[in-house]
N, CA, C and O atoms as a Tinker XYZ file with bonds, in Angstrom:
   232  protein
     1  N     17.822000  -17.940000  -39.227000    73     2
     2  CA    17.059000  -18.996000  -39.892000    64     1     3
     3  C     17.874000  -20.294000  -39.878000    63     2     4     5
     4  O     17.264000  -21.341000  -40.096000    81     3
     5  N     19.272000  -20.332000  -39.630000    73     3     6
     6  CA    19.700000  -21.417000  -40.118000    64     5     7
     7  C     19.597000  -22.086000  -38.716000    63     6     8     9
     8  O     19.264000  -23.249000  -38.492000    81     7
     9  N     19.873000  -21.332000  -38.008000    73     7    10
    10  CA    19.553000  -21.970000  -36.246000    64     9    11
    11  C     18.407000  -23.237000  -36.325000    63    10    12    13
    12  O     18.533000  -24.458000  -36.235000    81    11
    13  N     17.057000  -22.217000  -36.567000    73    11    14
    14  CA    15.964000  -22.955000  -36.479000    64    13    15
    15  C     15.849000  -24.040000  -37.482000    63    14    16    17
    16  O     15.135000  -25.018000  -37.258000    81    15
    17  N     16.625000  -23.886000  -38.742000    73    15    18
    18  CA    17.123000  -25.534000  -39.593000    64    17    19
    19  C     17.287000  -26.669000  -38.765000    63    18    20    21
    20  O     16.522000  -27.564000  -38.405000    81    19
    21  N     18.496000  -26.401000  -38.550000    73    19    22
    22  CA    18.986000  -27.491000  -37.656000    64    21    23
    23  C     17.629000  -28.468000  -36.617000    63    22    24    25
    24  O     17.404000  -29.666000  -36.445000    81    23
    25  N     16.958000  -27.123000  -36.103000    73    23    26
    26  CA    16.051000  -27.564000  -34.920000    64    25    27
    27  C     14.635000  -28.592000  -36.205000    63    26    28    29
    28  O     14.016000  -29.608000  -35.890000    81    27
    29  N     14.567000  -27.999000  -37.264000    73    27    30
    30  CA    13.472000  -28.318000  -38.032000    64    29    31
    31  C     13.582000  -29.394000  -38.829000    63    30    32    33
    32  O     12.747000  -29.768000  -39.653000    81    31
    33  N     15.127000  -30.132000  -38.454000    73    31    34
    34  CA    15.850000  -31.336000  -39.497000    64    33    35
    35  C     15.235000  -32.649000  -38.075000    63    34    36    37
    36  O     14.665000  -33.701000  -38.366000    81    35
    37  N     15.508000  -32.263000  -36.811000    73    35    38
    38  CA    15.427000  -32.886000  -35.894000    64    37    39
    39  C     13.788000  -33.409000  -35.643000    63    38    40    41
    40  O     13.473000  -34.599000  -35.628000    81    39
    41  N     12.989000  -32.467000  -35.485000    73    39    42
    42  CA    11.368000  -32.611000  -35.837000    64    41    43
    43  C     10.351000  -31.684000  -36.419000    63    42    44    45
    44  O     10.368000  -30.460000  -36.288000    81    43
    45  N      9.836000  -32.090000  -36.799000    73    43    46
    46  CA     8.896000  -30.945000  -37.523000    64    45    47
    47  C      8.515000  -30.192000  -36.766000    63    46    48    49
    48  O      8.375000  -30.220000  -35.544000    81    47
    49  N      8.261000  -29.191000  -37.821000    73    47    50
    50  CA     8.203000  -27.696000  -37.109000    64    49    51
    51  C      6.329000  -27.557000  -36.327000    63    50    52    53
    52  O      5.949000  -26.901000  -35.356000    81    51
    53  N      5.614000  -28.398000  -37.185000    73    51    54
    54  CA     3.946000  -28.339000  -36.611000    64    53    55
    55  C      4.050000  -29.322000  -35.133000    63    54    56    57
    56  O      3.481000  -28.900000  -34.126000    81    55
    57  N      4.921000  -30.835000  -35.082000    73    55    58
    58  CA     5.201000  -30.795000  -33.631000    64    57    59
    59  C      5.977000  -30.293000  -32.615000    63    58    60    61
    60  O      5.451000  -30.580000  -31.539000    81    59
    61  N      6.934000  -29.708000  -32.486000    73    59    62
    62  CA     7.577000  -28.350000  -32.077000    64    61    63
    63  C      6.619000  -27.546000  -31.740000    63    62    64    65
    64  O      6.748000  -27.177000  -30.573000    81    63
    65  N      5.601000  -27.065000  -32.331000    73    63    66
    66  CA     4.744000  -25.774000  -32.279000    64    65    67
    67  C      3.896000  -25.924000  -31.158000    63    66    68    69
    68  O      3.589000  -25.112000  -30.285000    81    67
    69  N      3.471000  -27.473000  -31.388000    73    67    70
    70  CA     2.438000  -28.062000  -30.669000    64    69    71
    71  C      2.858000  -29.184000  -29.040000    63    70    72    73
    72  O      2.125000  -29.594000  -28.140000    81    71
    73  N      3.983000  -29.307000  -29.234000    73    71    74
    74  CA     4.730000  -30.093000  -27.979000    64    73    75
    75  C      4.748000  -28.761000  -26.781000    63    74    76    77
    76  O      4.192000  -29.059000  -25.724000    81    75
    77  N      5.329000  -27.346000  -26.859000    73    75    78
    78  CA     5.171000  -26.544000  -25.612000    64    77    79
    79  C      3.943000  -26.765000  -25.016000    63    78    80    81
    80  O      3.986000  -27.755000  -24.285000    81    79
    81  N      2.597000  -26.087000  -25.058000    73    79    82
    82  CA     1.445000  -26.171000  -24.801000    64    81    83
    83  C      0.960000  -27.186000  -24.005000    63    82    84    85
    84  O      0.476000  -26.792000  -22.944000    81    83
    85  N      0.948000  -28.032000  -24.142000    73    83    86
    86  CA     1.065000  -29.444000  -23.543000    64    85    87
    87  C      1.240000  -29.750000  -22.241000    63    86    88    89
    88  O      0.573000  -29.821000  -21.209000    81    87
    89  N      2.720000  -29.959000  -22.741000    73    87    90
    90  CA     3.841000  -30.095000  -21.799000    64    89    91
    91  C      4.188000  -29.071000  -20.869000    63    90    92    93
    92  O      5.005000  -29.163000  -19.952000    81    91
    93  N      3.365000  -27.904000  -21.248000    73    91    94
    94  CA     3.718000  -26.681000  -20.174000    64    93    95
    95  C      2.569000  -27.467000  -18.880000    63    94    96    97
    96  O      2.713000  -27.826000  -17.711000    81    95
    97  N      1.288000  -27.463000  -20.004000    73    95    98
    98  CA    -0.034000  -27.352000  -19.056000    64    97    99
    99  C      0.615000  -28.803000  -17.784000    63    98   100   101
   100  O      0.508000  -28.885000  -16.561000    81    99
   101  N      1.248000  -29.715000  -18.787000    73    99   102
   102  CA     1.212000  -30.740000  -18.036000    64   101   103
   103  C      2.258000  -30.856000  -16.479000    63   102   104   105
   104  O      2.058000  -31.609000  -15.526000    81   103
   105  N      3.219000  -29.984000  -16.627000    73   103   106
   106  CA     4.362000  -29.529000  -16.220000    64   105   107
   107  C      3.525000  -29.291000  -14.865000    63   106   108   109
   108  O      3.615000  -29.875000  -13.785000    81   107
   109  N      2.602000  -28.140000  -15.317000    73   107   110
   110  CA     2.292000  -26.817000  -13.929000    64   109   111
   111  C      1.368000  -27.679000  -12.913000    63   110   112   113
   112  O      1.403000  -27.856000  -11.695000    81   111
   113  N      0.219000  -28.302000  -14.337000    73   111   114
   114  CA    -0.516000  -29.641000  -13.003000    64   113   115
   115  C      0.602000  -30.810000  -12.514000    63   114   116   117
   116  O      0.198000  -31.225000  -11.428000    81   115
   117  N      1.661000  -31.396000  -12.836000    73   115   118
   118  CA     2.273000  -32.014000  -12.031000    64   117   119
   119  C      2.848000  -31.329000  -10.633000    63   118   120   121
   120  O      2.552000  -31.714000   -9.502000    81   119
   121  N      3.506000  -30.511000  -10.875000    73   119   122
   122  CA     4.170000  -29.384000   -9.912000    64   121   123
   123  C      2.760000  -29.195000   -8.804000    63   122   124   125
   124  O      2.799000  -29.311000   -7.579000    81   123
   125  N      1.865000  -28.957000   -9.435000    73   123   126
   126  CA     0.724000  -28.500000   -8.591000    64   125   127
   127  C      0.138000  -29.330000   -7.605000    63   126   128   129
   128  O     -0.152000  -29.092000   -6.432000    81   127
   129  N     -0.006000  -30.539000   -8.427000    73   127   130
   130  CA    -0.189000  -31.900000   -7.667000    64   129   131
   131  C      0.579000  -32.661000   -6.690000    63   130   132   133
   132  O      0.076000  -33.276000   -5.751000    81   131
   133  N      2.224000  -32.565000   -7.042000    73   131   134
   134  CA     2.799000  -32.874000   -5.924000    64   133   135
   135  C      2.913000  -31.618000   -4.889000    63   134   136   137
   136  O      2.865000  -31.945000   -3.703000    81   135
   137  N      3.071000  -30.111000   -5.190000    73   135   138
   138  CA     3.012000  -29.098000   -4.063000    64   137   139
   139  C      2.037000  -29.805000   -3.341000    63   138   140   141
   140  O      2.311000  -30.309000   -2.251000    81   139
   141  N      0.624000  -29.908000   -3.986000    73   139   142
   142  CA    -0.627000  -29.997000   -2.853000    64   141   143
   143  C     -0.191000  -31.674000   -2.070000    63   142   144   145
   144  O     -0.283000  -31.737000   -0.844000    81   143
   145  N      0.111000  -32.517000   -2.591000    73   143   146
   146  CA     0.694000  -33.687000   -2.157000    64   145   147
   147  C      1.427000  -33.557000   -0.535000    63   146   148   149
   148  O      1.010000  -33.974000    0.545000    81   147
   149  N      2.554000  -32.875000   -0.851000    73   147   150
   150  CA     3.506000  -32.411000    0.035000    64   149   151
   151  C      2.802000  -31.450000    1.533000    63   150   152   153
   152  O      2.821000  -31.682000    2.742000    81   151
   153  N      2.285000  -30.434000    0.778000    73   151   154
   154  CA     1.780000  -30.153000    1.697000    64   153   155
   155  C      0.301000  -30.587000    2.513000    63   154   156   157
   156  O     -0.154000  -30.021000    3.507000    81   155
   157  N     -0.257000  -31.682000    1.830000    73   155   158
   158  CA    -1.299000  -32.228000    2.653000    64   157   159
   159  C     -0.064000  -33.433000    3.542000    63   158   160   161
   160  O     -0.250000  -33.925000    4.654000    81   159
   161  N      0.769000  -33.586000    2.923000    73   159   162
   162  CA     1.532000  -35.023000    3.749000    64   161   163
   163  C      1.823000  -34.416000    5.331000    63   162   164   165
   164  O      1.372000  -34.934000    6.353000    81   163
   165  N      2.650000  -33.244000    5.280000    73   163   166
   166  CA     3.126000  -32.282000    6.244000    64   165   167
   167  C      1.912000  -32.022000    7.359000    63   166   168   169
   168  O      1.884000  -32.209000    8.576000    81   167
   169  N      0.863000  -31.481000    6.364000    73   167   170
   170  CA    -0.476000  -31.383000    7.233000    64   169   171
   171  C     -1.048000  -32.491000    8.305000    63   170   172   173
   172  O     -1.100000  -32.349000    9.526000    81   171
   173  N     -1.451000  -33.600000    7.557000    73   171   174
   174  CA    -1.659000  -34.981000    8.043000    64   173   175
   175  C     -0.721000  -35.707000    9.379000    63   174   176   177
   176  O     -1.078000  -36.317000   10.387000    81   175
   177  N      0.489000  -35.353000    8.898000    73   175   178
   178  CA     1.685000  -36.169000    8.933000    64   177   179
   179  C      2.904000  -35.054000    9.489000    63   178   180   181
   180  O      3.977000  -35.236000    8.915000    81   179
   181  N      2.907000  -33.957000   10.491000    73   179   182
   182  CA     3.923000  -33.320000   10.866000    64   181   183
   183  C      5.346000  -33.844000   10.689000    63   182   184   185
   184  O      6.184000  -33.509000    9.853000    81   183
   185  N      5.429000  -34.810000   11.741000    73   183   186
   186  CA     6.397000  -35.689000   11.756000    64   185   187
   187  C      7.146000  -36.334000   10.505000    63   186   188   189
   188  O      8.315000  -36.264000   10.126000    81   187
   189  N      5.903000  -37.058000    9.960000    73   187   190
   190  CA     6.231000  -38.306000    8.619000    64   189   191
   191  C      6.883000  -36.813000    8.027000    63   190   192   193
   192  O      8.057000  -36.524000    8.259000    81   191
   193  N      5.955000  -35.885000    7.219000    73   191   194
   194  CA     6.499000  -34.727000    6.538000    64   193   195
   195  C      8.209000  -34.728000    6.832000    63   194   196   197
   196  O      9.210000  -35.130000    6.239000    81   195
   197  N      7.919000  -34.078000    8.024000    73   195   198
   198  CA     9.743000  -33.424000    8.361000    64   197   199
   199  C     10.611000  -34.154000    8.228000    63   198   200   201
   200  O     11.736000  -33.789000    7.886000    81   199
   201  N     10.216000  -35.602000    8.518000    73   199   202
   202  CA    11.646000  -36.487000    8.128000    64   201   203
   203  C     11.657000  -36.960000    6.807000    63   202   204   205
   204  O     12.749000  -37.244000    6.315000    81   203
   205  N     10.304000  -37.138000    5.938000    73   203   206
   206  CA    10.951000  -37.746000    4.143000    64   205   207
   207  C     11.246000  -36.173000    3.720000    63   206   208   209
   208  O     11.955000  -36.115000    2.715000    81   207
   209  N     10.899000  -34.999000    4.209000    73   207   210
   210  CA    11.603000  -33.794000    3.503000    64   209   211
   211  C     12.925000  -34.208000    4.264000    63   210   212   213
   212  O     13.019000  -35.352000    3.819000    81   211
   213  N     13.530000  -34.128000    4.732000    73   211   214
   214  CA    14.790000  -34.194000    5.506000    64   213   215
   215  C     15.560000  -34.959000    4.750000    63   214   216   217
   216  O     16.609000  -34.503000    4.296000    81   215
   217  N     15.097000  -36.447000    4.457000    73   215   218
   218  CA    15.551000  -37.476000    3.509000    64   217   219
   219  C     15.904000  -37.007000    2.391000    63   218   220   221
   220  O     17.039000  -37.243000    1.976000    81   219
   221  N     14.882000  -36.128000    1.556000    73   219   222
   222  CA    15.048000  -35.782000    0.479000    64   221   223
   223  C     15.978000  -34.939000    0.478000    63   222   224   225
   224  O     16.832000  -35.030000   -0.404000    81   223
   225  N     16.057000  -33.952000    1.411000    73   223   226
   226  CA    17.363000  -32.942000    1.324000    64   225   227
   227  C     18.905000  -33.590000    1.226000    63   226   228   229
   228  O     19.879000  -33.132000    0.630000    81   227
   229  N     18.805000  -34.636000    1.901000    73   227   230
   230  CA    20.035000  -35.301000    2.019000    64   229   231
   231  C     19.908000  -36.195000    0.762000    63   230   232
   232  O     20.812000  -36.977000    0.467000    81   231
């Protein structure tokens, strides 16, 4: 209990409860949106694809 003090001094515990949910959903559609992004770029764009992934690796 005293753990979750600390966490409950920082913000309340009803936004805490309510910030995961959210931020998950919002998380999985971002992720989702750039996957499909990426891979329509690659699709479209063989070339363009392979070299800004390449960029990005480096």
């Amino acid at each position: 209990m005293g753990h979750f003090g600390g966490m409950h001094r920082q913000h309340p515990f009803s936004v805490a409860k309510e910030s995961p949910p959210p931020l998950r959903s919002f998380n999985v559609r971002g992720f989702h949106l750039h996957f499909t992004f990426v891979n329509r770029n690659q699709t479209s764009h063989s070339t363009s694809g392979s070299s800004i992934h390449r960029h990005q690796k480096t």
